[in-house]
C-alpha atoms as a printed R data frame, in Angstrom:
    type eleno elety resid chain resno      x      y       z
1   ATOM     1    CA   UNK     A     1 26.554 28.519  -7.736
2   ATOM     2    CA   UNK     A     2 27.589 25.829  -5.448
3   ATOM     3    CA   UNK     A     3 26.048 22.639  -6.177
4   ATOM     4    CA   UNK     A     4 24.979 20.252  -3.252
5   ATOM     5    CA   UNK     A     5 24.187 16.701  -2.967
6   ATOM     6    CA   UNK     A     6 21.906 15.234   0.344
7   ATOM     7    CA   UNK     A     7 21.441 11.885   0.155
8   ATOM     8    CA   UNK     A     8 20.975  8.772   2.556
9   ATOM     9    CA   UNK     A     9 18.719  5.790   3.144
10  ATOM    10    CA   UNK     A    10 15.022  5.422   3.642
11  ATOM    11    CA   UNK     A    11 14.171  6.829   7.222
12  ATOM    12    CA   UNK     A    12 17.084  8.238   7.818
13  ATOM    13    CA   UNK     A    13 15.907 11.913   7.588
14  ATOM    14    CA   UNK     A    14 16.953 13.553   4.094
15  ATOM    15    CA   UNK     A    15 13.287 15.518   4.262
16  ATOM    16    CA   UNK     A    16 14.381 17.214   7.702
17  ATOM    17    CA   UNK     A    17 17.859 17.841   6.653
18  ATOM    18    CA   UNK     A    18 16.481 19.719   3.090
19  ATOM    19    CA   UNK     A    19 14.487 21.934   5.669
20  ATOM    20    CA   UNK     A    20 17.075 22.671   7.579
21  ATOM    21    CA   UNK     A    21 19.793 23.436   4.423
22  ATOM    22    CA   UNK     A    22 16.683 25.717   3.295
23  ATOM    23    CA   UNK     A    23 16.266 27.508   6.366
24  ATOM    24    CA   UNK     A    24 19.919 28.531   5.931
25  ATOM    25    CA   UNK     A    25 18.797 30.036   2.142
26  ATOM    26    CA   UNK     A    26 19.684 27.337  -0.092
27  ATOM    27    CA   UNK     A    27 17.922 26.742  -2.792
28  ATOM    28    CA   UNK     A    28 16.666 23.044  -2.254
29  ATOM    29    CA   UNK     A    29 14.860 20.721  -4.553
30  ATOM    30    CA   UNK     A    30 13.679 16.851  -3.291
31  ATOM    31    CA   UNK     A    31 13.648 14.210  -6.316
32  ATOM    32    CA   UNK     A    32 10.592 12.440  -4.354
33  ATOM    33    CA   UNK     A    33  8.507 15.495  -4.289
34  ATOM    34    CA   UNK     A    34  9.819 15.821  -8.233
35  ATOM    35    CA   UNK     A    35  8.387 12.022  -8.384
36  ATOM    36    CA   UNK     A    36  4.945 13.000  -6.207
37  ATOM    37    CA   UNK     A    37  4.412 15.519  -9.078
38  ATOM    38    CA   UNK     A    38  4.537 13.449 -11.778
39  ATOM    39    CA   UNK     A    39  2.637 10.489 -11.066
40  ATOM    40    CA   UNK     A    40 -0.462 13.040  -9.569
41  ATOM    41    CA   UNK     A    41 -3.085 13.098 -12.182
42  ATOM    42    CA   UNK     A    42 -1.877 15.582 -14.911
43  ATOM    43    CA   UNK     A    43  1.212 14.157 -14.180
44  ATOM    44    CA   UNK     A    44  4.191 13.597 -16.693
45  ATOM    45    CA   UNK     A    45  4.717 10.271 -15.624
46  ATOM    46    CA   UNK     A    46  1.243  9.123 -15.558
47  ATOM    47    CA   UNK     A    47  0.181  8.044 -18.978
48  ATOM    48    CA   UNK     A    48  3.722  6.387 -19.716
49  ATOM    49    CA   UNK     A    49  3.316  4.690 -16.488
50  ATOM    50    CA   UNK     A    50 -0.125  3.217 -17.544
51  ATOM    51    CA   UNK     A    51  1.256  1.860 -21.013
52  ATOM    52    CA   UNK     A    52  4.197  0.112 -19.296
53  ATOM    53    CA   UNK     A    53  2.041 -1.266 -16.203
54  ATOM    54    CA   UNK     A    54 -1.770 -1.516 -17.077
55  ATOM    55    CA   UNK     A    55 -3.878 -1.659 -13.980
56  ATOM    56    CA   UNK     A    56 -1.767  1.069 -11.812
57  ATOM    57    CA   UNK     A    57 -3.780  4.032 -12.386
58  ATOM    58    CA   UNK     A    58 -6.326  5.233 -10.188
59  ATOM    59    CA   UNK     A    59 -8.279  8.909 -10.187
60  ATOM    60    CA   UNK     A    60 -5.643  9.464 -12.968
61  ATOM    61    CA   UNK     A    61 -2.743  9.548 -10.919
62  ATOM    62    CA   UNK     A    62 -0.007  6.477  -9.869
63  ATOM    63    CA   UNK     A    63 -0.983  4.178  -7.268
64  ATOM    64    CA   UNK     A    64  2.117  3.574  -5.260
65  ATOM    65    CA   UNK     A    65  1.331  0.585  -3.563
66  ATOM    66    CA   UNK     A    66  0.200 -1.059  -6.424
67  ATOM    67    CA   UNK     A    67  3.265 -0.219  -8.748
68  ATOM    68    CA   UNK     A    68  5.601 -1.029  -5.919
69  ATOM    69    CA   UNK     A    69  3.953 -4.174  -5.384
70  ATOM    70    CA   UNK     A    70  4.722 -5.538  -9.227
71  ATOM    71    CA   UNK     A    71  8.356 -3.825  -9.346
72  ATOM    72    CA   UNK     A    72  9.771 -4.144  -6.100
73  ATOM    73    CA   UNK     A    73 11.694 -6.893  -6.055
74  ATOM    74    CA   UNK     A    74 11.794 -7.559 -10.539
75  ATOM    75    CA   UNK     A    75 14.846 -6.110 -11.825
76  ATOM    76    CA   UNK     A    76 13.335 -5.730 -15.135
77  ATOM    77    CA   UNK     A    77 10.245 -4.313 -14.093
78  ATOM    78    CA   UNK     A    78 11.986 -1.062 -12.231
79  ATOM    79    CA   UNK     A    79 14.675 -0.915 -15.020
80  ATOM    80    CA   UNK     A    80 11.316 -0.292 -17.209
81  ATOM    81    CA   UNK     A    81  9.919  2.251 -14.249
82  ATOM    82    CA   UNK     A    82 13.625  3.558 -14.469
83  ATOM    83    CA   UNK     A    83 13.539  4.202 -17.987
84  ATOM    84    CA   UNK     A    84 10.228  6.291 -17.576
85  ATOM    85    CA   UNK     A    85 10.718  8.126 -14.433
86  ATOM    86    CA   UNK     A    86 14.580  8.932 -14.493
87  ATOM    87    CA   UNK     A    87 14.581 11.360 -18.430
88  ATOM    88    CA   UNK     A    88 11.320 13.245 -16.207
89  ATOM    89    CA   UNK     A    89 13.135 13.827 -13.002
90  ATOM    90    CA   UNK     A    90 16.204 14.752 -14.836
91  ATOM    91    CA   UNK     A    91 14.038 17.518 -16.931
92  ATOM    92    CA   UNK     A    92 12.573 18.697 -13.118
93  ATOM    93    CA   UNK     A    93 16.339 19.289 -12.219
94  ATOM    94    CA   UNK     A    94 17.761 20.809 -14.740
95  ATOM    95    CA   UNK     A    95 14.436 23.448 -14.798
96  ATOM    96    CA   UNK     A    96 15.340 23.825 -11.183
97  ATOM    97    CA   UNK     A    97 18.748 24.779 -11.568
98  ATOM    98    CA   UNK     A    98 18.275 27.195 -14.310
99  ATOM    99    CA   UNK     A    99 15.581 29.130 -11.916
100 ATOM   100    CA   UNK     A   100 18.374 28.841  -8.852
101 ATOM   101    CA   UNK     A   101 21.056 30.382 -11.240
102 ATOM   102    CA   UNK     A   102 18.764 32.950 -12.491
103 ATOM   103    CA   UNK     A   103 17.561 33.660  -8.920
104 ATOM   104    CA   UNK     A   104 21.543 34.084  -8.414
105 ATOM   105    CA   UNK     A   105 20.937 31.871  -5.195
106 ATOM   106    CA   UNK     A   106 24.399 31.096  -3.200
107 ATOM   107    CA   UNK     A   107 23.764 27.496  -3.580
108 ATOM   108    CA   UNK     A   108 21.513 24.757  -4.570
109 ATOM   109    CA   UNK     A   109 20.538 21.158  -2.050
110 ATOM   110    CA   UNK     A   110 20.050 18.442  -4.112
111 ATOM   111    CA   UNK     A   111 17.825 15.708  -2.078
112 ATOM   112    CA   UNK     A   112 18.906 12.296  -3.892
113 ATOM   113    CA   UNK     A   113 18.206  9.570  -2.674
114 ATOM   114    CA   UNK     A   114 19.880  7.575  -5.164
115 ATOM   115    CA   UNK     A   115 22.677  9.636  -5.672
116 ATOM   116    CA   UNK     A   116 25.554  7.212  -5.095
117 ATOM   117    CA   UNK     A   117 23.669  3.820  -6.569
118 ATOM   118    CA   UNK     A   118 23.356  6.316 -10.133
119 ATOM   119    CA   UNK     A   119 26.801  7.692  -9.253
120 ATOM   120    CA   UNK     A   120 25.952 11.169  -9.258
121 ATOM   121    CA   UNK     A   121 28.460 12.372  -7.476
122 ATOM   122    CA   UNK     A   122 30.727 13.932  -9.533
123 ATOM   123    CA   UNK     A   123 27.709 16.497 -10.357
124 ATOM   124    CA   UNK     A   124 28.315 18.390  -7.198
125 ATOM   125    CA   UNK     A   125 30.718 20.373  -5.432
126 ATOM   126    CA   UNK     A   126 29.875 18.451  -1.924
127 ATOM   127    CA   UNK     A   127 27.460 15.436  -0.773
128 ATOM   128    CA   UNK     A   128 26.240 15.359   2.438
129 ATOM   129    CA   UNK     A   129 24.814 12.182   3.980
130 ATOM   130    CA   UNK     A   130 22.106 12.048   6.452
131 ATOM   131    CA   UNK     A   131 22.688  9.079   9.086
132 ATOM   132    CA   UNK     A   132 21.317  7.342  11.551
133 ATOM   133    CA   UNK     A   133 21.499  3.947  13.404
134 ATOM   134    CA   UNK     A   134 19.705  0.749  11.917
135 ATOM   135    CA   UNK     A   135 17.456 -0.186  14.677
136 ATOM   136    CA   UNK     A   136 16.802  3.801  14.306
137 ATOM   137    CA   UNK     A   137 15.934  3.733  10.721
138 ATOM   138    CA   UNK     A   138 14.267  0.627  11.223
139 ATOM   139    CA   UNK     A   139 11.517  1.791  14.025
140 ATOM   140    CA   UNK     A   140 11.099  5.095  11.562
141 ATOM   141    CA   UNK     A   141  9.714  3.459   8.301
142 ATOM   142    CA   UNK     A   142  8.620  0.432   9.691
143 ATOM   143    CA   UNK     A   143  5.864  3.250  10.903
144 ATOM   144    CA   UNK     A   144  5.352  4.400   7.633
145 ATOM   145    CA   UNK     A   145  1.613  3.592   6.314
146 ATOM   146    CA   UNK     A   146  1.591  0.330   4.197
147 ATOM   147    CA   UNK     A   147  5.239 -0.323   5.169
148 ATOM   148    CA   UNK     A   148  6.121 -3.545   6.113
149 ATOM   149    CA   UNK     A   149  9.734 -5.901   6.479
150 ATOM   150    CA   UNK     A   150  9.634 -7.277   3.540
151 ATOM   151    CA   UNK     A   151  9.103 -4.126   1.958
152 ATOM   152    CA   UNK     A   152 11.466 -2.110   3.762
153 ATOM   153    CA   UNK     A   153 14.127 -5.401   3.068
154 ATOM   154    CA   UNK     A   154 13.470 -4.975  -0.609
155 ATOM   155    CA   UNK     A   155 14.022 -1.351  -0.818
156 ATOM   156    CA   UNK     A   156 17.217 -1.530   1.130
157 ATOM   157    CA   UNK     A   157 18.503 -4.163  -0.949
158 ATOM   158    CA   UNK     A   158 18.216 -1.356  -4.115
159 ATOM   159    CA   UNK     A   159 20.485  1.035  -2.058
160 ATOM   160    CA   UNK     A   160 24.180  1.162  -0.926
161 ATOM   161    CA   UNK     A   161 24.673  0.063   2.314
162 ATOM   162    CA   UNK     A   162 24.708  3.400   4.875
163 ATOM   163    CA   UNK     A   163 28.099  2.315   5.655
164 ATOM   164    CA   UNK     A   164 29.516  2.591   2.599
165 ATOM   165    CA   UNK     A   165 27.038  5.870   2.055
166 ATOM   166    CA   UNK     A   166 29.231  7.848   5.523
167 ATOM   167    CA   UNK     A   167 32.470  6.665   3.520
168 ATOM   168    CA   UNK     A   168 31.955  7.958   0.424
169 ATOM   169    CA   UNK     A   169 30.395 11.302   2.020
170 ATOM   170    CA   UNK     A   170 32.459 14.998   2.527
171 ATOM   171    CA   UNK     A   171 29.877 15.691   5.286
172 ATOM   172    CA   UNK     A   172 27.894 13.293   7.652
173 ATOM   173    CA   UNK     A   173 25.148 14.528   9.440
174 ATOM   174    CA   UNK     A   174 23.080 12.249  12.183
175 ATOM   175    CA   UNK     A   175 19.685 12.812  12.368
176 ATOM   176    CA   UNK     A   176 19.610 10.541  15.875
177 ATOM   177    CA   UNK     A   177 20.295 13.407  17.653
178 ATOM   178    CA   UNK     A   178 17.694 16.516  18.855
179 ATOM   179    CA   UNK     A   179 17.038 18.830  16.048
180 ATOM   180    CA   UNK     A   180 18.503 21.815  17.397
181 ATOM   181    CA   UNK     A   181 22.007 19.843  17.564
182 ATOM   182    CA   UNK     A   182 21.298 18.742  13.887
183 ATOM   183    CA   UNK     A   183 20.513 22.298  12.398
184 ATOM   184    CA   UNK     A   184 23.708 23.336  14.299
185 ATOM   185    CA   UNK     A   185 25.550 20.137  12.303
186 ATOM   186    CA   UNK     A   186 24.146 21.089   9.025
187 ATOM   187    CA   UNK     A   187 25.052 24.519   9.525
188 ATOM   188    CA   UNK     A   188 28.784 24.129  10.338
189 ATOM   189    CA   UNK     A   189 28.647 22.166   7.131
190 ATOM   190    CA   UNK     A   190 26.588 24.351   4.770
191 ATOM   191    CA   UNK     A   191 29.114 27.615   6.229
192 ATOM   192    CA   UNK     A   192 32.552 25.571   5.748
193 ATOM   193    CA   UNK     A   193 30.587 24.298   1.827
194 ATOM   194    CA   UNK     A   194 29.974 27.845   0.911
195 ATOM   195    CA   UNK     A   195 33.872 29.410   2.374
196 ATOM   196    CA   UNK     A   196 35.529 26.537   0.342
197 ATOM   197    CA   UNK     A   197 33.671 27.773  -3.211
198 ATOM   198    CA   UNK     A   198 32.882 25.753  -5.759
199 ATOM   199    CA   UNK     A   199 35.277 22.744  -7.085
200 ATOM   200    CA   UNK     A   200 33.447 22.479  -9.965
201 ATOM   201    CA   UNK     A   201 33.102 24.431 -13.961
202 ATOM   202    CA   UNK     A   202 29.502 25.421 -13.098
């Protein structure tokens, strides 16, 4: 089973890109949604959350303004959020990959979006980053609810420059393009990932 890694900035279109690879028949999996899931109420995340930062819960689920607002910005703080989060997504994964393998899927999309600031990749077979220009990305989140420049400066400061993302990548895909040219970009690249094979002991 091939093993895929999609990764890129904030607002720079990983979510459409997943689509797209799944569209194709990948198997796809999306750490955020993996996050969304555990700090709902029920959530794995939840009560561990609540010991480490009193005052974030609401409804019994992870208010994400309010936790961003005390570690955004305190290295400490998101080391501790780190420490919490990171064992749960990496239990999320690894269930996901057994089901893939056991559904005997052709391959399996990753979405990361710190895959190179955790250097992940050496997991996977191929990463593909999604791209765009700055004043691009910029107009995108900066219409996100709640989102504001200092907030979107803070969060880029926690990830690796795009730049140095589109260097480090074996596929770059822009998302400032229409979407029919994109799907056609992320097909050439899922075909040419799946007719080169695995480079990995999966």
């Amino acid at each position: 089973m091939i093993r895929i890694g999609l990764t890129g900035s904030i607002g720079m279109g990983k979510s459409t890109a997943l689509k797209m690879f799944a569209d194709l028949g990948a198997a796809v999996w999306d750490a955020d949604d993996a996050v969304h899931r555990m700090y709902a109420a029920g959530g794995a995340a939840v009560a561990p959350i609540e010991a480490a930062f009193p005052g974030v819960i609401a409804k019994g689920a992870v208010n994400r303004a309010a936790l961003a607002k005390i570690v955004l910005g305190d290295a400490e703080k998101l080391k501790t959020l780190e420490a919490i989060v990171h064992p749960l997504v990496g239990q999320d994964q690894a269930a996901f990959m057994a089901e893939a393998a056991a559904a005997n899927a052709p391959a399996v999309v990753l979405d990361i979006p710190l895959l190179f600031e955790n250097n992940s990749e050496a997991f996977f077979d191929a990463v593909v980053v999604v791209s765009a220009p700055a004043d691009v990305q910029r107009d995108r989140v900066l219409r996100r609810p709640g989102m504001t420049e200092e907030k979107l400066a803070a969060i880029l400061a926690q990830q690796t420059p795009d730049a140095e993302k589109r260097k480090r990548a074996d596929y770059v895909i822009s998302s400032d393009q229409p979407l029919d040219a994109m799907a056609d970009d992320i097909r050439k690249a899922y075909e040419t990932i799946l007719e080169k094979g695995p480079r990995l002991a999966n």
